[in-house]
C-alpha positions as CSV (number, residue, x, y, z in Angstrom):
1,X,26.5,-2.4,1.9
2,X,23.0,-1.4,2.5
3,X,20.1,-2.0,0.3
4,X,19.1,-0.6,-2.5
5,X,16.2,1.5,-3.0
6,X,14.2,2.6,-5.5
7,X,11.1,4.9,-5.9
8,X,8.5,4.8,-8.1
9,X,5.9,7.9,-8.7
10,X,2.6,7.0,-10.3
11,X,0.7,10.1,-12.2
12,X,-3.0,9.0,-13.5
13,X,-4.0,10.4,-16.2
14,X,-7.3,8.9,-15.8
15,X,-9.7,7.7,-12.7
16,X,-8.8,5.4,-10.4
17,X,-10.9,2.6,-8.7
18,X,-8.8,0.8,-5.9
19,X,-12.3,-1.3,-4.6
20,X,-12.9,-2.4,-1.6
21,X,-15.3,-5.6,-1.7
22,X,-18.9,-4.5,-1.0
23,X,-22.5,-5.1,-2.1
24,X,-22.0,-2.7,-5.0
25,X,-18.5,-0.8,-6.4
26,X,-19.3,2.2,-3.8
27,X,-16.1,1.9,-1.5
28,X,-13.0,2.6,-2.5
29,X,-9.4,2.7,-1.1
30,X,-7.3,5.9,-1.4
31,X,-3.9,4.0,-2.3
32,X,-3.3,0.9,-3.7
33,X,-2.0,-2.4,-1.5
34,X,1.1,-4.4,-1.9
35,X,-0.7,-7.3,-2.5
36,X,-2.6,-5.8,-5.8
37,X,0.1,-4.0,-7.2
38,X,2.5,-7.2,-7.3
39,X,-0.6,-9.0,-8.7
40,X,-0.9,-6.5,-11.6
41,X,2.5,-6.6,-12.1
42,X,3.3,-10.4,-12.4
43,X,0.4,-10.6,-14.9
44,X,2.3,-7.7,-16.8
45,X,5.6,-9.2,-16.6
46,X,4.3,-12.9,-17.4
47,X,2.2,-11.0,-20.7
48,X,5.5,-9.7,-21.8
49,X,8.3,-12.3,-21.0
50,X,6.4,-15.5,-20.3
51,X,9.0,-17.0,-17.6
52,X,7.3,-18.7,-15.2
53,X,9.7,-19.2,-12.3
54,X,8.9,-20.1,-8.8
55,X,11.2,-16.6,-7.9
56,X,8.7,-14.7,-9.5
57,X,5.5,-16.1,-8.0
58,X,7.4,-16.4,-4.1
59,X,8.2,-12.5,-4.4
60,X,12.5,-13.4,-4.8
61,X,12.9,-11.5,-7.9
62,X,11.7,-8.1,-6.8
63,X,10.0,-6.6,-3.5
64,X,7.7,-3.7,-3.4
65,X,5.7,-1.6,-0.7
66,X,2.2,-0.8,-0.4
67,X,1.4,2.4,-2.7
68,X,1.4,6.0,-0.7
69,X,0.2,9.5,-1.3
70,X,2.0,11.6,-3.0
71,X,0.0,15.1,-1.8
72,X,1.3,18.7,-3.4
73,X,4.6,17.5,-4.5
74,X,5.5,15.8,-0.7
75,X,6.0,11.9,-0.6
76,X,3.5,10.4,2.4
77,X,4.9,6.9,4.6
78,X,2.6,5.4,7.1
79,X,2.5,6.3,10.1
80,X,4.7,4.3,12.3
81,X,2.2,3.1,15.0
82,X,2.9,4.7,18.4
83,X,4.9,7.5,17.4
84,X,2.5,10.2,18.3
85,X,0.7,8.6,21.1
86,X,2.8,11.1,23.0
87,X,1.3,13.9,21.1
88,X,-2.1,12.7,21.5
89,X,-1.9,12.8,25.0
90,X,-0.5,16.3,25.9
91,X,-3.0,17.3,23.3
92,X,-5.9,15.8,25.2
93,X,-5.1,18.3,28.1
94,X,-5.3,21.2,25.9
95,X,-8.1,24.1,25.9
96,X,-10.8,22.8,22.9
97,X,-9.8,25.2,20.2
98,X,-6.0,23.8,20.3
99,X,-4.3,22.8,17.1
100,X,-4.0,19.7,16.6
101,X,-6.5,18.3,18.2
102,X,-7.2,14.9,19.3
103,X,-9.3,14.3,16.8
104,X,-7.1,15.6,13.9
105,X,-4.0,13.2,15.4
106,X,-5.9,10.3,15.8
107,X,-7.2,10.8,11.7
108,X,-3.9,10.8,10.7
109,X,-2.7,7.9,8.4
110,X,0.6,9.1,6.8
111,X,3.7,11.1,8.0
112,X,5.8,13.7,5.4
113,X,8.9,12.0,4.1
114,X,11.2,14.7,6.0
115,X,9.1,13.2,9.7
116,X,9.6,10.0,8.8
117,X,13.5,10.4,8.4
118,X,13.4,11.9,11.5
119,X,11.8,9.1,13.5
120,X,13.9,6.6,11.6
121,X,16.9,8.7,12.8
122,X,15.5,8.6,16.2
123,X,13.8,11.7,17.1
124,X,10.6,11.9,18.4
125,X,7.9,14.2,16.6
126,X,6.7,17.8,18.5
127,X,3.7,19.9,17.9
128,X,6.0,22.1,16.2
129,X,6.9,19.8,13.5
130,X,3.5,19.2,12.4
131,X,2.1,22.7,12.8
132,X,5.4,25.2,12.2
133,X,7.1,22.9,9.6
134,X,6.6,25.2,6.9
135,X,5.2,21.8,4.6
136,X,2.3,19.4,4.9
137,X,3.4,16.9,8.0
138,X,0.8,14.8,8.2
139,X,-2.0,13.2,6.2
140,X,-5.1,13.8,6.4
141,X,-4.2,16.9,7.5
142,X,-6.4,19.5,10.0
143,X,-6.2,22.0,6.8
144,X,-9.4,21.0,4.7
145,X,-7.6,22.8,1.8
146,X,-5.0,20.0,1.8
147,X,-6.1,16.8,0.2
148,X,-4.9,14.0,-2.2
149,X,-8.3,13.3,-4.9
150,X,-11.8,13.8,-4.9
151,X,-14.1,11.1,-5.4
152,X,-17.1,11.0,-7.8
153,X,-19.8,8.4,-8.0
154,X,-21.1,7.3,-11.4
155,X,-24.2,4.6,-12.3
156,X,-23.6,1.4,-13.7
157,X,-26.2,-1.1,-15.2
158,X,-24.6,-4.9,-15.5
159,X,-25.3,-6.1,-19.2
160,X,-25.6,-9.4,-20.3
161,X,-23.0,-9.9,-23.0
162,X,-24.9,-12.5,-25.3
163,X,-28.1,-11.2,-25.4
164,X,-27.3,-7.1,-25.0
165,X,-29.8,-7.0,-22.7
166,X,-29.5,-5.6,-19.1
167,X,-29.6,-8.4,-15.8
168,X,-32.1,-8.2,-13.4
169,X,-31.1,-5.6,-10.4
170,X,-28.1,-4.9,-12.5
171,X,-28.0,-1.5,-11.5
172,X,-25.3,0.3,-9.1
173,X,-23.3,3.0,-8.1
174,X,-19.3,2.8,-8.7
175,X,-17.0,5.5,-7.1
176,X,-13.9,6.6,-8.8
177,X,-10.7,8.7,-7.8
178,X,-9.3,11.8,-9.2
179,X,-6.0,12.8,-7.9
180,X,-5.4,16.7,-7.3
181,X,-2.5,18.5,-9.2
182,X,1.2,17.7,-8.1
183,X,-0.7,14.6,-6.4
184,X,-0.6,10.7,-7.1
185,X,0.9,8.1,-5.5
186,X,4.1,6.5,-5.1
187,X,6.0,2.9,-4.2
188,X,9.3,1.6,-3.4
189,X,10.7,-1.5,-4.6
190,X,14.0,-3.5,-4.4
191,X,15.7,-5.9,-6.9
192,X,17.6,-8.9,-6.9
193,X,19.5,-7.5,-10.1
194,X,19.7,-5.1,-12.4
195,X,18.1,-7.3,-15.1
196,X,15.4,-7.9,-13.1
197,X,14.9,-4.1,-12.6
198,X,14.8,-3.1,-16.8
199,X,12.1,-6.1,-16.7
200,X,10.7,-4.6,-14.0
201,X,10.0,-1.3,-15.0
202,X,8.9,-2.6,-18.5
203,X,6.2,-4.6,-16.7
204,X,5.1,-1.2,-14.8
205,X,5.3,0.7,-18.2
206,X,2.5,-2.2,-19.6
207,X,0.4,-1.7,-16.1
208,X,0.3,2.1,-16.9
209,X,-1.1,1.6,-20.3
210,X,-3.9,-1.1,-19.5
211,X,-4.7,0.6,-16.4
212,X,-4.2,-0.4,-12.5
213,X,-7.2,-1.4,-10.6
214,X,-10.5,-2.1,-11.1
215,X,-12.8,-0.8,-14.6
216,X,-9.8,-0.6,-16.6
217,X,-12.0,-1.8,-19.7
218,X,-13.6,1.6,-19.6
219,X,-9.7,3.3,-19.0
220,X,-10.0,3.8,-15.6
221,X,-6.5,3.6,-13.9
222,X,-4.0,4.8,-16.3
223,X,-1.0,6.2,-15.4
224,X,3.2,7.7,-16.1
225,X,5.8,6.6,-13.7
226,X,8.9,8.8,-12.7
227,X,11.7,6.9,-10.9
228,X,14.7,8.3,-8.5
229,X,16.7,6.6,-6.0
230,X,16.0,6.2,-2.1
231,X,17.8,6.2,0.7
232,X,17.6,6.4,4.1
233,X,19.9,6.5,7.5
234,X,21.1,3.1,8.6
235,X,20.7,2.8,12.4
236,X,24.0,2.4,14.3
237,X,22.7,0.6,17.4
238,X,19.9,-2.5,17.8
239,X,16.7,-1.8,15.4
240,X,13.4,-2.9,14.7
241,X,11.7,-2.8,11.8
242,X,8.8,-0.3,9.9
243,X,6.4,-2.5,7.9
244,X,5.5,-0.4,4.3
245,X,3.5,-3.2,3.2
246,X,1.3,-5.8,4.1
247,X,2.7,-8.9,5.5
248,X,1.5,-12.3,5.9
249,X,3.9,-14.2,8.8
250,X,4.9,-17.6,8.5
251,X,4.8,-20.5,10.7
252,X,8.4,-19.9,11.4
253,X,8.1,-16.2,12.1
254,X,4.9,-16.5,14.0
255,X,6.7,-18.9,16.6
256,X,9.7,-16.6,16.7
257,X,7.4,-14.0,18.2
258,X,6.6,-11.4,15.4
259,X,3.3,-10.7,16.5
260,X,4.4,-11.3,20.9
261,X,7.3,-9.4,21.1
262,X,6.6,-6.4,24.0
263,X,8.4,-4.8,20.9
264,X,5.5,-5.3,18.2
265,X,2.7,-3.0,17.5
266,X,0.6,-3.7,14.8
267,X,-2.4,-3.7,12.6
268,X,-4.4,-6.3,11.0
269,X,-6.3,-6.3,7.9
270,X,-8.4,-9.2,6.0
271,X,-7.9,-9.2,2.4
272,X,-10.4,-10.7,0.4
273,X,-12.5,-11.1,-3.1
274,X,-12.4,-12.1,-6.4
275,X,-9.1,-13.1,-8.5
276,X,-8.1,-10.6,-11.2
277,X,-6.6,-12.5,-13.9
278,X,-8.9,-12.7,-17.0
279,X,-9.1,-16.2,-16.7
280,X,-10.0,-16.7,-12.6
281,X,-12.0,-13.5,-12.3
282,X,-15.5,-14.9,-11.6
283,X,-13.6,-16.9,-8.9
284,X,-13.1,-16.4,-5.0
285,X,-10.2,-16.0,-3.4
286,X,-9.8,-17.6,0.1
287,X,-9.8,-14.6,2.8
288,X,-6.5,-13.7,4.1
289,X,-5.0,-11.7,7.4
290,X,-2.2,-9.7,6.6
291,X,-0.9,-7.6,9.2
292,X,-1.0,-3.6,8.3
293,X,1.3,-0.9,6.9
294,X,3.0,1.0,9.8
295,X,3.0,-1.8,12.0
296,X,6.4,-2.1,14.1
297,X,8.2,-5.6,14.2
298,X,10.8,-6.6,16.3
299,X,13.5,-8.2,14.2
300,X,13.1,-8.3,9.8
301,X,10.9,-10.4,8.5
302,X,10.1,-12.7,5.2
303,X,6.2,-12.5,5.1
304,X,5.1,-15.5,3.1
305,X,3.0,-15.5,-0.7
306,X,0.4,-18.1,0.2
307,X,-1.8,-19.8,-2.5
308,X,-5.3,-18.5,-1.8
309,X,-7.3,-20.0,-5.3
310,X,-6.0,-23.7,-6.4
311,X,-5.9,-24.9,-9.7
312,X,-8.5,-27.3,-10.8
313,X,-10.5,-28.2,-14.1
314,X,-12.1,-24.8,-14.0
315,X,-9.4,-22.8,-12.8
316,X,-6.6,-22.9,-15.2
317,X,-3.5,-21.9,-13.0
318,X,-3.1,-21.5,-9.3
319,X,-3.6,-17.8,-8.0
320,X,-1.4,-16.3,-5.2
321,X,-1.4,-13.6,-3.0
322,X,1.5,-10.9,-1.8
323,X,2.3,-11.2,1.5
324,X,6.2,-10.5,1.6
325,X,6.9,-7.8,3.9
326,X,9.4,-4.7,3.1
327,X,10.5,-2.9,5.8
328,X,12.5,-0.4,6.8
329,X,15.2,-0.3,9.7
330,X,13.9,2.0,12.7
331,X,16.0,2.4,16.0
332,X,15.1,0.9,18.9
333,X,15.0,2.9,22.2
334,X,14.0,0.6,24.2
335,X,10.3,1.1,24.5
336,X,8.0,-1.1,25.6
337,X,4.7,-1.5,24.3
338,X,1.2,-3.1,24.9
């Protein structure tokens, strides 16, 4: 029996700031990572239900992805690393003014849903399928019309809650997100029961109310959530595996040759910055690697939830972050790669 699948849409009705960590609140990330939205989640679920289990905080009672765009009404997955190298170099002996370029392949972050279940089926990708499709392919896509938000950049002063007045070189910029119509983002997410699911979904229905992200004192980050089922092909022969999150390794996994494999291709990103919880927030967390979204593994992995702020007299309760990988099955033709 194969697993089951569940997607979640996400439609803000307000701002969103997804930071990334900076001098000021300028930068900002277009989706939201696995690691945050798990975080947000368990402080939600712990708020409402209180049951403090080591499932919880290892990641066994639920999984969930990194957060994608949803763009016009058409569901975005990374784009599995490699899969259009072949594109990019036909394209690269083209005249100048042929479409897609270079330039426009090598932007592009996200495949369509409909691309994706043809590459998990085993097809490789053409120049028709991205131009002549008759639906946005990829993302960002080499139509300026097309896009998922506009960002707008608002000043800040930093006050000083006791005495009302305002700090010292307190003043900054923060940029915030505004999703176009028919456009948000979505996740998917797996369960260990159906229980776990209704609490689940309760959690997210809490996270939409108090906001996801950053600012959410000032009501950025609000949203509604639509869920539908998800499924996709099962591969008949050997496999490897698409990583839709971010994914820290352990020991175990590292020796088995996750990251060696002539089969691996992959991505890495540091994660880093403050803890969220109300009671850790003016606290570091230790740096982490994870490795990236679309990255290509060669057998299914774990991923680990390492403990990146201890507990000690000033910090009431250990923090964690997400770094449980989920996956998705992706034949395996053989290739080799660098």
């Amino acid at each position: 029996m194969g697993t089951d699948y569940y997607a979640y849409h996400l439609y803000f009705s307000s701002p969103l700031h997804s930071g990334i960590e900076s001098i000021g609140q300028e930068r900002i990330e277009e989706t939201v990572r696995s690691d945050t939205l798990w975080g947000a989640l368990v402080q939600c679920w712990l708020l409402l239900f209180g049951d403090v289990t080591s499932d919880l905080f290892n990641g066994g009672m639920f999984s969930v992805s990194s957060c994608f765009p949803i763009v016009q009404g058409t569901r975005f997955f990374p784009l599995p690393i490699g899969s259009i190298d072949h594109l990019i170099e036909k394209a690269s002996k083209e005249p100048p003014d042929f479409k897609p370029s270079v330039k426009d392949l090598k932007k592009a972050k996200y495949v369509s849903e409909s691309l994706l279940l043809k590459i998990l089926k085993g097809g490789d990708l053409s120049f028709n399928d991205i131009v002549d499709g008759g639906e946005i392919a990829i993302y960002p896509s080499f139509s300026e019309r097309i896009r998922l938000l506009v960002t707008d950049q608002r000043p800040r002063i930093r006050m000083d809650q006791l005495s009302g007045t305002v700090e010292g070189d307190a003043f900054f910029y923060c940029s915030d997100a505004f999703f176009e119509k028919d456009s948000g983002l979505f996740f998917l997410a797996t369960f260990e029961s159906e229980d776990t699911r209704q609490k689940f979904e309760a959690a997210l229905r809490l996270l939409g109310d108090t906001g996801l992200g950053a600012d959410r004192s000032v009501g950025r980050g609000q949203f509604s959530f639509e869920v539908s089922s998800f499924s996709i092909p099962e591969p008949a022969n050997s496999c490897k595996y698409l990583l839709l999150s971010l994914y820290r390794p352990s020991k175990e996994e590292v020796e088995q040759g996750v990251m060696t494999s002539d089969k691996s291709r992959y991505l890495l990103v540091r994660r880093s910055g403050r803890a969220a919880s109300i009671y850790t927030s003016r606290f570091r967390r230790a740096d982490t690697w994870m490795l990236a979204e679309g990255s290509i593994l060669p057998f299914k992995p774990e991923g680990t939830v390492p403990k990146v702020l201890k507990k000690t007299k000033e910090i009431p309760h250990d923090v964690y972050r997400y770094g449980r990988a989920f996956t998705l099955p992706i034949p395996d033709r053989g290739q080799k790669h660098e």
